[in-house]
Biotite code that builds the C-alpha atoms (Angstrom):
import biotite.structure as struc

atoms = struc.array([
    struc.Atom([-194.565, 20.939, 48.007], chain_id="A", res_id=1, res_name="UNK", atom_name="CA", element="C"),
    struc.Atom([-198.389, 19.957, 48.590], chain_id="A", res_id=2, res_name="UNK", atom_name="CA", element="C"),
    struc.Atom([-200.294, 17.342, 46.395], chain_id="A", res_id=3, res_name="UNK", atom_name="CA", element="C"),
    struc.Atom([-201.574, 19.906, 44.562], chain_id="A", res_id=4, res_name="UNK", atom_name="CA", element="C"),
    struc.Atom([-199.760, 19.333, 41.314], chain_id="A", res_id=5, res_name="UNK", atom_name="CA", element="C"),
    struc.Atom([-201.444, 15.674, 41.546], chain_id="A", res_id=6, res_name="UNK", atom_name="CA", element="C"),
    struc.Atom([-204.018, 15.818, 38.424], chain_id="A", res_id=7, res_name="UNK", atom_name="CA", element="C"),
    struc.Atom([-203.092, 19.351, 38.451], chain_id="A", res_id=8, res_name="UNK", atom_name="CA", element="C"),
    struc.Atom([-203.976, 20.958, 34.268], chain_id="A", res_id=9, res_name="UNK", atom_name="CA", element="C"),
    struc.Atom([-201.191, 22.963, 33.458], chain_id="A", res_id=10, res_name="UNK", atom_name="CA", element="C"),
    struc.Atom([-200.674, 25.085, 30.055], chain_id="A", res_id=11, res_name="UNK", atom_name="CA", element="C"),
    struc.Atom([-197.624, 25.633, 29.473], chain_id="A", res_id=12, res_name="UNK", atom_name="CA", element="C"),
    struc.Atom([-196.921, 27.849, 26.511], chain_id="A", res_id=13, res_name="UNK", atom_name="CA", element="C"),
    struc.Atom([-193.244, 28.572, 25.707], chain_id="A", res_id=14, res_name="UNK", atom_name="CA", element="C"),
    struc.Atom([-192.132, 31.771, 23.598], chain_id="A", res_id=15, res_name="UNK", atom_name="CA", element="C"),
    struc.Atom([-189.164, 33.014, 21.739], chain_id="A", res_id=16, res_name="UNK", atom_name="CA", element="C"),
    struc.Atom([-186.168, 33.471, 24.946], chain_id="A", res_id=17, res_name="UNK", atom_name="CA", element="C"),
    struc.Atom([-184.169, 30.865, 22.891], chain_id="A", res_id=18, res_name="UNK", atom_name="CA", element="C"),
    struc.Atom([-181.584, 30.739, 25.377], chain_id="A", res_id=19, res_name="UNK", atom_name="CA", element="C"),
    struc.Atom([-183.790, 29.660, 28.213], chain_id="A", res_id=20, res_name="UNK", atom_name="CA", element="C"),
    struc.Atom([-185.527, 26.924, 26.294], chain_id="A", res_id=21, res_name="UNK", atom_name="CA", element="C"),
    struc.Atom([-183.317, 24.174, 27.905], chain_id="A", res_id=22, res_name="UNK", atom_name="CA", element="C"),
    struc.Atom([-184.164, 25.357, 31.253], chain_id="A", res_id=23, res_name="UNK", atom_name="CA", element="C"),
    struc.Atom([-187.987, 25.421, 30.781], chain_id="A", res_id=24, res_name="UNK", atom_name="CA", element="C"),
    struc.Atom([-188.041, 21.973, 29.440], chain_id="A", res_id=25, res_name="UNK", atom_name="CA", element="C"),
    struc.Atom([-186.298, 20.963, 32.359], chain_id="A", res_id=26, res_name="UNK", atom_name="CA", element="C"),
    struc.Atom([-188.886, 22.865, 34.310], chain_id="A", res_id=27, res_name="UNK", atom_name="CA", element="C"),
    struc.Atom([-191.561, 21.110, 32.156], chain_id="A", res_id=28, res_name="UNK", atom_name="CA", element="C"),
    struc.Atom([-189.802, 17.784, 33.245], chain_id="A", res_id=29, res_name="UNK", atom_name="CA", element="C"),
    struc.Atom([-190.555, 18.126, 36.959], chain_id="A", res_id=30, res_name="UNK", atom_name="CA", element="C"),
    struc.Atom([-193.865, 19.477, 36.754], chain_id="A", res_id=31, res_name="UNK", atom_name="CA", element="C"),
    struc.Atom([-195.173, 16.126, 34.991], chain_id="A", res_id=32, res_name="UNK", atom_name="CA", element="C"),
    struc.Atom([-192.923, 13.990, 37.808], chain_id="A", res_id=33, res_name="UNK", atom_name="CA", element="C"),
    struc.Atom([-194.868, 16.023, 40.588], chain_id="A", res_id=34, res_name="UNK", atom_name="CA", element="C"),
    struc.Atom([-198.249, 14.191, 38.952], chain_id="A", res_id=35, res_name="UNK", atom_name="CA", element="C"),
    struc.Atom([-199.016, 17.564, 36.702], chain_id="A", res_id=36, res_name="UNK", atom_name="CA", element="C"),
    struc.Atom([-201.020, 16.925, 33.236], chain_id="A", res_id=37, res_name="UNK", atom_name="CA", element="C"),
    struc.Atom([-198.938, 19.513, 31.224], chain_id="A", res_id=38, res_name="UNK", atom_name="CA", element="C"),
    struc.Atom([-200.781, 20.916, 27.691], chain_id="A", res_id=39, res_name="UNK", atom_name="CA", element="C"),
    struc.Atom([-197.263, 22.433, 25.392], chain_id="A", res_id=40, res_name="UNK", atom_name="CA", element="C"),
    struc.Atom([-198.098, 25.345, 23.713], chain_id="A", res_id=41, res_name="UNK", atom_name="CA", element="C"),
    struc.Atom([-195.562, 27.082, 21.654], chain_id="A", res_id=42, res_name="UNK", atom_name="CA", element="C"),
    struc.Atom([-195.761, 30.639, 19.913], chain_id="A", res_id=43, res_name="UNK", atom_name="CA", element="C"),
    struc.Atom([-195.792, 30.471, 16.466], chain_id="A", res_id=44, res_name="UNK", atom_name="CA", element="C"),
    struc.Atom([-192.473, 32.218, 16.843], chain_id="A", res_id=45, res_name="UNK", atom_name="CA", element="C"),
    struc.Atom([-190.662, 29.384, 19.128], chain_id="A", res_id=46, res_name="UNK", atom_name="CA", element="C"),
    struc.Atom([-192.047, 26.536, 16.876], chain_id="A", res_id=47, res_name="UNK", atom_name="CA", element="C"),
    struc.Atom([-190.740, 27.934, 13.698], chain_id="A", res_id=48, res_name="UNK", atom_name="CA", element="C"),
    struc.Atom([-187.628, 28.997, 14.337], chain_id="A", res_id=49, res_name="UNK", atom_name="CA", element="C"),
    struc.Atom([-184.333, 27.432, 14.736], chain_id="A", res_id=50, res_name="UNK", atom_name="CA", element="C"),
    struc.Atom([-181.266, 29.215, 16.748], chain_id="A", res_id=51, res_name="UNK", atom_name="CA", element="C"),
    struc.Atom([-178.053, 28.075, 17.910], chain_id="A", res_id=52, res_name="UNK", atom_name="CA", element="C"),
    struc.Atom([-179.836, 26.440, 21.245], chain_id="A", res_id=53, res_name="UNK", atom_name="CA", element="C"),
    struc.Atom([-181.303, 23.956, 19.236], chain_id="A", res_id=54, res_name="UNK", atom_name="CA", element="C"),
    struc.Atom([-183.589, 23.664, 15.664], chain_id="A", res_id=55, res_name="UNK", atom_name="CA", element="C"),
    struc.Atom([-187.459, 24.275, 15.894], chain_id="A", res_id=56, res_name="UNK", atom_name="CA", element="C"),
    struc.Atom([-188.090, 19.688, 14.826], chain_id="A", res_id=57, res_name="UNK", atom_name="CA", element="C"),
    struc.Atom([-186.024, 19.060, 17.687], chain_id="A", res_id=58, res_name="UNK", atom_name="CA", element="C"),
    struc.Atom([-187.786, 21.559, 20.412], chain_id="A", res_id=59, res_name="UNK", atom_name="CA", element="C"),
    struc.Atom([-190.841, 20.907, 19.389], chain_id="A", res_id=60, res_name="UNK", atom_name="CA", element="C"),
    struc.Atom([-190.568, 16.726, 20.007], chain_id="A", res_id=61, res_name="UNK", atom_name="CA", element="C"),
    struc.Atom([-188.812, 17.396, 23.138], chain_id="A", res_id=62, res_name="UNK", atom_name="CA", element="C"),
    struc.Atom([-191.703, 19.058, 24.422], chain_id="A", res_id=63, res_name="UNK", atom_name="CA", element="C"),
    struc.Atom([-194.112, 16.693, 22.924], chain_id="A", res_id=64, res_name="UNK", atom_name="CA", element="C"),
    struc.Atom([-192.014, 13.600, 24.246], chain_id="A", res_id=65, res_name="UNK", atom_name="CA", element="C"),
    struc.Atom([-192.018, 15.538, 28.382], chain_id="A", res_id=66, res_name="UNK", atom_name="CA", element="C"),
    struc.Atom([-195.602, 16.168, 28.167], chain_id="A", res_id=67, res_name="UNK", atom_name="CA", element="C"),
    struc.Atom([-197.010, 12.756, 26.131], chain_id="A", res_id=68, res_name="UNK", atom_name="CA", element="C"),
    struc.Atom([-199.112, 14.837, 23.297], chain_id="A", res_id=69, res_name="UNK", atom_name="CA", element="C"),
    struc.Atom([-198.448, 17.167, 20.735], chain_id="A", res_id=70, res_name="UNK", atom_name="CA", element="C"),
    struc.Atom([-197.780, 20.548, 21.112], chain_id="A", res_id=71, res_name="UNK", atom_name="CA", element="C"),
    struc.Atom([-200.744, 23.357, 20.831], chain_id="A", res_id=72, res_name="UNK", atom_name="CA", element="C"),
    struc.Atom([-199.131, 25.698, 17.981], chain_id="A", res_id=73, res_name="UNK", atom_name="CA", element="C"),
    struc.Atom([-201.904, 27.479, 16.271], chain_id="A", res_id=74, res_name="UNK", atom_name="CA", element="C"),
    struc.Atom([-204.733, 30.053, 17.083], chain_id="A", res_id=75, res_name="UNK", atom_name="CA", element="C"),
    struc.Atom([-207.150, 27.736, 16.003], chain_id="A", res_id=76, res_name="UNK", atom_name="CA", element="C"),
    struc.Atom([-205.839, 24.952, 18.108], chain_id="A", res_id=77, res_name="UNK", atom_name="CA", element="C"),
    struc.Atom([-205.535, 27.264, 21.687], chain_id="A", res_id=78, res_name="UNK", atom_name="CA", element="C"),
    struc.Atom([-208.752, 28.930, 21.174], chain_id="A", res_id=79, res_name="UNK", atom_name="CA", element="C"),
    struc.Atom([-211.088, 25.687, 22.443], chain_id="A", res_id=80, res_name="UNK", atom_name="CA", element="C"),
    struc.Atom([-208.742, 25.859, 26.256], chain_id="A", res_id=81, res_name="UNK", atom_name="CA", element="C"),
    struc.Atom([-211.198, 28.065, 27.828], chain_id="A", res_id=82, res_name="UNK", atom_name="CA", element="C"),
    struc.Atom([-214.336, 26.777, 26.832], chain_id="A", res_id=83, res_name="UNK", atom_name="CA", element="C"),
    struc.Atom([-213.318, 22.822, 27.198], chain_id="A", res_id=84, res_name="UNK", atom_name="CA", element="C"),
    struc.Atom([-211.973, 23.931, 30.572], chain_id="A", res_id=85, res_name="UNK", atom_name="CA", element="C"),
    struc.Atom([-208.732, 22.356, 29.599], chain_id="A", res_id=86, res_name="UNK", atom_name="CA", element="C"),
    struc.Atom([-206.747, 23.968, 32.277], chain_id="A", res_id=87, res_name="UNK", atom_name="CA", element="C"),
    struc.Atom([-206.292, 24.801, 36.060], chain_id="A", res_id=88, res_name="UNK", atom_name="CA", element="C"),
    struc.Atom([-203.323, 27.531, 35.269], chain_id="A", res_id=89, res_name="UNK", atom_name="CA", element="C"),
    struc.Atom([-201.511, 28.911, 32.240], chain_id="A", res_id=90, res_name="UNK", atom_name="CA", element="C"),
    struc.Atom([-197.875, 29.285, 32.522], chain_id="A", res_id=91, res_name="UNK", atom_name="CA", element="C"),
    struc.Atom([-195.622, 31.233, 29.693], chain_id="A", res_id=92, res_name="UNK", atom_name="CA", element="C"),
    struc.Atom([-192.350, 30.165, 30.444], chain_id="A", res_id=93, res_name="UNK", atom_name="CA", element="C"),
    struc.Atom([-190.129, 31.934, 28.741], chain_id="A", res_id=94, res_name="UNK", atom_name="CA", element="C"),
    struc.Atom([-192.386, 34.866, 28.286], chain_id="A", res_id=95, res_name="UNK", atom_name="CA", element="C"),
    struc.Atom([-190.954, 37.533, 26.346], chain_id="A", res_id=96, res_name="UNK", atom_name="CA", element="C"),
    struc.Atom([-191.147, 41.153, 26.357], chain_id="A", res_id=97, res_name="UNK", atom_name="CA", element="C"),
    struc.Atom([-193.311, 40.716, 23.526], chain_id="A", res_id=98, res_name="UNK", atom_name="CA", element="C"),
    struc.Atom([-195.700, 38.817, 24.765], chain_id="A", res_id=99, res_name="UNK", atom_name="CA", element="C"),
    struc.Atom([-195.580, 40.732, 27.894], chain_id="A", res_id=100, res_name="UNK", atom_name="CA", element="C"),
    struc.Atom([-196.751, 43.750, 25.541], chain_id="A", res_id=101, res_name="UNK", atom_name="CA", element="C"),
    struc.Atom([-199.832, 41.620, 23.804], chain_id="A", res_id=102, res_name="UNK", atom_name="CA", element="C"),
    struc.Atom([-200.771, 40.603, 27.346], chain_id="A", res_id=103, res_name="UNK", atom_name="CA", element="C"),
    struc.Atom([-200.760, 43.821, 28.407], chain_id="A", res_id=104, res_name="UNK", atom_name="CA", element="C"),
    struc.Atom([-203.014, 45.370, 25.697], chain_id="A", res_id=105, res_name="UNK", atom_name="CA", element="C"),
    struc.Atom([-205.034, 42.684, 25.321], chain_id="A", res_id=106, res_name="UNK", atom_name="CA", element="C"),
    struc.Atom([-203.715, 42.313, 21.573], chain_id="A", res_id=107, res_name="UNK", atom_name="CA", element="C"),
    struc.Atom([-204.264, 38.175, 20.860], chain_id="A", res_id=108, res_name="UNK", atom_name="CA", element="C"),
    struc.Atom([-202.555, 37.539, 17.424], chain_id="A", res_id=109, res_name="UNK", atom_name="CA", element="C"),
    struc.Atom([-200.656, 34.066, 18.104], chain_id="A", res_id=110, res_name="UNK", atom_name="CA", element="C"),
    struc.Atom([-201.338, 30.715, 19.909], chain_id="A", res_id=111, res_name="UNK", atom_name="CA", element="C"),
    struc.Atom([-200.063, 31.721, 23.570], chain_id="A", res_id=112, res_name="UNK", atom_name="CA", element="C"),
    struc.Atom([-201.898, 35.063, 23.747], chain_id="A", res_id=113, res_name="UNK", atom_name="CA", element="C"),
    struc.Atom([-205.442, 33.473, 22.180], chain_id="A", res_id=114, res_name="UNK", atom_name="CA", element="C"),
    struc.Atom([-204.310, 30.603, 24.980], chain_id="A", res_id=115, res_name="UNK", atom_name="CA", element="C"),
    struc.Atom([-204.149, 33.454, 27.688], chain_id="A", res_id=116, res_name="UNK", atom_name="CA", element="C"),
    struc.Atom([-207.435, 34.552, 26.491], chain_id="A", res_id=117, res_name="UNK", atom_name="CA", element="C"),
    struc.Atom([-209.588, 31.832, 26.535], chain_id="A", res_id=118, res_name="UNK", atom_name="CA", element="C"),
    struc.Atom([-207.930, 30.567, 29.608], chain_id="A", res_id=119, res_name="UNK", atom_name="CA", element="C"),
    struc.Atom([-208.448, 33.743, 31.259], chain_id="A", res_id=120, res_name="UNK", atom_name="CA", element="C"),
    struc.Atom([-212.664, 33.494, 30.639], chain_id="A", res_id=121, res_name="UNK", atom_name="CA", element="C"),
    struc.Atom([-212.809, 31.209, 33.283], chain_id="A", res_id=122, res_name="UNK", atom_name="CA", element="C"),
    struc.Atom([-210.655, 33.343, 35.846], chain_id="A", res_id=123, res_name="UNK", atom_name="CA", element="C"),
    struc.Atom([-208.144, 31.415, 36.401], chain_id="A", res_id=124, res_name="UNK", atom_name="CA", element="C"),
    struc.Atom([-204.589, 32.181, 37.186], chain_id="A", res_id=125, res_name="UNK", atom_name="CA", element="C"),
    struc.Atom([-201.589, 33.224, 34.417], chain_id="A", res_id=126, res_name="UNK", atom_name="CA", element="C"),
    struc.Atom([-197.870, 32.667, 35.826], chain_id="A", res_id=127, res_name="UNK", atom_name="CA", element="C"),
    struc.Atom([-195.616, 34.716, 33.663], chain_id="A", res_id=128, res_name="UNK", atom_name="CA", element="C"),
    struc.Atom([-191.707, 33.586, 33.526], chain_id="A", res_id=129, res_name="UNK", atom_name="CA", element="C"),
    struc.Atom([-190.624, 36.433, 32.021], chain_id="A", res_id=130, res_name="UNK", atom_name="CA", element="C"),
    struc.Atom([-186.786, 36.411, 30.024], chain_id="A", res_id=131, res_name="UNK", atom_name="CA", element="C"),
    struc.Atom([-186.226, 39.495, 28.178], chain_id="A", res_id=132, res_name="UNK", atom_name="CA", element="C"),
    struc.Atom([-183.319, 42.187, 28.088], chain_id="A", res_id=133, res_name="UNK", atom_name="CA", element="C"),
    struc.Atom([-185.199, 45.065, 27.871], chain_id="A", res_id=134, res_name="UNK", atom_name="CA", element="C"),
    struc.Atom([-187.409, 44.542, 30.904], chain_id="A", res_id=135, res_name="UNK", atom_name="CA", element="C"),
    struc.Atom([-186.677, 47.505, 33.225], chain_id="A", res_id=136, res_name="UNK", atom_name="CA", element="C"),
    struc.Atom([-186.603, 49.543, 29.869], chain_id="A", res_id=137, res_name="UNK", atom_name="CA", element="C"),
    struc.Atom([-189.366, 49.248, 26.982], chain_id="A", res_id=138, res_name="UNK", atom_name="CA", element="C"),
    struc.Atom([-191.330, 46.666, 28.725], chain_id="A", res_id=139, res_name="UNK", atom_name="CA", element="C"),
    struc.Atom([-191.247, 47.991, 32.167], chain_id="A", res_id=140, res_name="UNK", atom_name="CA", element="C"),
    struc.Atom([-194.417, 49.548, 31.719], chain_id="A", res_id=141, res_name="UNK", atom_name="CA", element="C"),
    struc.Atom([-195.807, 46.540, 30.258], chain_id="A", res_id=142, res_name="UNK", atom_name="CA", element="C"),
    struc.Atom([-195.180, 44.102, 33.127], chain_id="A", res_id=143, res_name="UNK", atom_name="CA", element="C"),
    struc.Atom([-196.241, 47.361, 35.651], chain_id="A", res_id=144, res_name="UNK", atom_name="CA", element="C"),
    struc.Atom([-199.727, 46.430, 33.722], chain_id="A", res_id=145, res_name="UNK", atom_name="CA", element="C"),
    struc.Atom([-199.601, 43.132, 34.525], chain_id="A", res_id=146, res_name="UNK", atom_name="CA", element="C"),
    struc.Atom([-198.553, 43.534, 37.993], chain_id="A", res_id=147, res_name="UNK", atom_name="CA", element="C"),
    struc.Atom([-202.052, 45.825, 38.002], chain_id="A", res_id=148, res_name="UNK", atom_name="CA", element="C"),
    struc.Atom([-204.423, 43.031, 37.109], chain_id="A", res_id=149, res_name="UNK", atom_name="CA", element="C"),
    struc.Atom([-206.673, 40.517, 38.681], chain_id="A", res_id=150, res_name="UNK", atom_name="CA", element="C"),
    struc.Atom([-205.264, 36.856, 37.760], chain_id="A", res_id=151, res_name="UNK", atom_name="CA", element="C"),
    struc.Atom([-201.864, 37.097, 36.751], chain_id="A", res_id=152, res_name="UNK", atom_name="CA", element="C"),
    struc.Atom([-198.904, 36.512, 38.933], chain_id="A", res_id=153, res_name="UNK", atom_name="CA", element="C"),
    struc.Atom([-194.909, 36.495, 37.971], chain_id="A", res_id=154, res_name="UNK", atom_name="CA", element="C"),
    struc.Atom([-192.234, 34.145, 38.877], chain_id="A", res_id=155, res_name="UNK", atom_name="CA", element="C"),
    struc.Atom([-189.418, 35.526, 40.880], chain_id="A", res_id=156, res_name="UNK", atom_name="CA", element="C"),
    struc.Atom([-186.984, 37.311, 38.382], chain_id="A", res_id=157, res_name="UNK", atom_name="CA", element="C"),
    struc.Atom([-182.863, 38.270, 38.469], chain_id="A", res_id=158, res_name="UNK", atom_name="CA", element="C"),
    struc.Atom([-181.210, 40.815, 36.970], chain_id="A", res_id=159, res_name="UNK", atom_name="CA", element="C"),
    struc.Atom([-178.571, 38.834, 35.810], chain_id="A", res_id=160, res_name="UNK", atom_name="CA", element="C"),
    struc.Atom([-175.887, 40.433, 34.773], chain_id="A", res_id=161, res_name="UNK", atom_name="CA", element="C"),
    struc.Atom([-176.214, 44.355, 36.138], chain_id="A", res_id=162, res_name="UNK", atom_name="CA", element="C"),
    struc.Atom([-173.644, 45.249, 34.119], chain_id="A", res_id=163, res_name="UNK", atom_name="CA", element="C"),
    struc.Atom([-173.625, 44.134, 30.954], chain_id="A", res_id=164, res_name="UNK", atom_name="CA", element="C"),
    struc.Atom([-177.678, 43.980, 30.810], chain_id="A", res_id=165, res_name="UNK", atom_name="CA", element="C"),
    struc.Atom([-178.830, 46.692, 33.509], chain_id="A", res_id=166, res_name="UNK", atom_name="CA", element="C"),
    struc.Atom([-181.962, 46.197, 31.729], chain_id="A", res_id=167, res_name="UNK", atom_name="CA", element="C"),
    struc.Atom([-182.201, 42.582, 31.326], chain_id="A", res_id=168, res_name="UNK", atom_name="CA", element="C"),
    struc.Atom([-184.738, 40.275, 33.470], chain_id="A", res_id=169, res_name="UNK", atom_name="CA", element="C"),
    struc.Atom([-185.217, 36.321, 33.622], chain_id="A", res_id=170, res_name="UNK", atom_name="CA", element="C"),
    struc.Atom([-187.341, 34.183, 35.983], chain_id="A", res_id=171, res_name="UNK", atom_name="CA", element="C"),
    struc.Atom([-186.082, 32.097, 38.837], chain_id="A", res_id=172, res_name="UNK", atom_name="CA", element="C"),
    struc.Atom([-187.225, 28.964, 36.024], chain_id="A", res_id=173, res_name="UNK", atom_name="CA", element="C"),
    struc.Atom([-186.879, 26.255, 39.331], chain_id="A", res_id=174, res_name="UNK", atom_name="CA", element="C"),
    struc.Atom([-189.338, 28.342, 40.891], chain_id="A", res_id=175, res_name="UNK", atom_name="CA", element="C"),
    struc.Atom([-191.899, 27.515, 38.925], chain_id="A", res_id=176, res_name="UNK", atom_name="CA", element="C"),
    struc.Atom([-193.619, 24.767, 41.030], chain_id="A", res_id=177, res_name="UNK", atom_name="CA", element="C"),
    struc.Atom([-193.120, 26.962, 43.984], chain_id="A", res_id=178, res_name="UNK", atom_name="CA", element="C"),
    struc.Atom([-195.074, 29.874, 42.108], chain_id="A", res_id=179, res_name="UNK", atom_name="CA", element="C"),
    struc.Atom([-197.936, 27.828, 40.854], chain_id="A", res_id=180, res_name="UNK", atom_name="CA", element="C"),
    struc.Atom([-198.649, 27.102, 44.551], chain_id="A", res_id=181, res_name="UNK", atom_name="CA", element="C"),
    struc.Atom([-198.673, 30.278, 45.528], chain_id="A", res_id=182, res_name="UNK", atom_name="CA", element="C"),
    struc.Atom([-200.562, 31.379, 42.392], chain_id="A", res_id=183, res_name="UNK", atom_name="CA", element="C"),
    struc.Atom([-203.727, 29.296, 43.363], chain_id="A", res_id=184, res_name="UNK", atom_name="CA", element="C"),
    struc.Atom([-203.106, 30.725, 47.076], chain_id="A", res_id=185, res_name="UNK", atom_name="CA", element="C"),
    struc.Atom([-203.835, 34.043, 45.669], chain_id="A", res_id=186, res_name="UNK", atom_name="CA", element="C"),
    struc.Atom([-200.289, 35.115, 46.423], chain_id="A", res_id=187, res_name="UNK", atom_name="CA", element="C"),
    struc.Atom([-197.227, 36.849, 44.224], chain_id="A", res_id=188, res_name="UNK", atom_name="CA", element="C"),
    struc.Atom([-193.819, 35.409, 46.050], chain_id="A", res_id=189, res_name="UNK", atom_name="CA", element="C"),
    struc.Atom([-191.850, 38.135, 47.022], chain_id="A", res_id=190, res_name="UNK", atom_name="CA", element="C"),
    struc.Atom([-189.262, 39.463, 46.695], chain_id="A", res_id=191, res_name="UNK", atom_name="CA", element="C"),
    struc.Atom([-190.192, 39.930, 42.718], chain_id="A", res_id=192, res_name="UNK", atom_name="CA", element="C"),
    struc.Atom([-186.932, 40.978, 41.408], chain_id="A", res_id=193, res_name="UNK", atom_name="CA", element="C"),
    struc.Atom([-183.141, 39.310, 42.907], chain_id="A", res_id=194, res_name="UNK", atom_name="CA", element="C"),
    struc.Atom([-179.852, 41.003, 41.809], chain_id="A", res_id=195, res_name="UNK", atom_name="CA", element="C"),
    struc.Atom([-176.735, 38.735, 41.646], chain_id="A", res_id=196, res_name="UNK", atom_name="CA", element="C"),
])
């Protein structure tokens, strides 16, 4: 990896893939080693809720501990990202299919999607990390959109388990760092979707 991630501003907004929580953090975790300055943003929906991979208190000062400040978690609080110029590149890892489906109609009703927005004023890029199970169904069309439009880019995805979830996607999460690079080289890493 380059020196870019030295000083680097990266949002990082986290929504409601439960499961893959542990796996973003870690993701989280390495960006701030590489020199990053990561701003936690979590949906309204991954703040509030706790699940068997772990209660909302304890997620929430996890985050806040990785990235040394508290974690964005209202509209209010995202909305002043764009015009402070607060960051270089907004990453949603886990993005849901939901939020893939705000994105795509420009609906901004929650923290990460008003963080998208005002991020987005300045033209800068959006990584998605998407982690949703009905990905090549409902929201197929959705991420199709997003595929479409100037500024955002995707980290690599696998259908994990063809049979059980023909439907289901989830990001290559370690490829993160390596899809912020090519983000700000203007570049989607290919290929976009792995099988196991």
């Amino acid at each position: 990896m380059s020196d870019i991630f030295k000083g680097l501003r990266i949002g990082f907004a986290m929504t409601g893939s439960f499961c893959t929580f542990d796996r973003c953090f870690r993701q989280a975790e390495e960006l701030v080693r590489m020199g990053a300055e990561i701003i936690p943003i979590m949906s309204e929906t991954a703040s509030e809720l706790s699940t068997r991979f772990g209660g909302n208190v304890e997620n929430i000062a996890r985050f806040s501990k990785i990235c040394g400040r508290e974690v964005i978690m209202s509209i209010t609080d995202a909305e002043p990202i764009g015009p402070h110029n607060l960051t270089d590149i907004m990453v949603i890892a886990p993005c849901t299919s939901n939020t893939t489906a705000k994105l795509a109609n420009g609906i901004t009703d929650n923290c990460v999607t008003m963080a998208v927005k005002s991020h987005l004023r300045g033209g800068k890029p959006v990584l998605l990390a998407i982690a949703s199970n009905d990905s090549l169904l409902g929201s197929a069309k959705n991420i199709g959109e997003l595929f479409n439009r100037k500024n955002y880019y995707f980290v690599p995805m696998l259908q994990d388990d063809i049979e059980k979830k023909p439907a289901s996607l989830v990001a290559q999460f370690e490829m993160i760092p390596q899809a912020i690079e090519a983000a700000f080289k203007g570049i989607q890493l290919r290929p976009i979707i792995y099988n196991k």
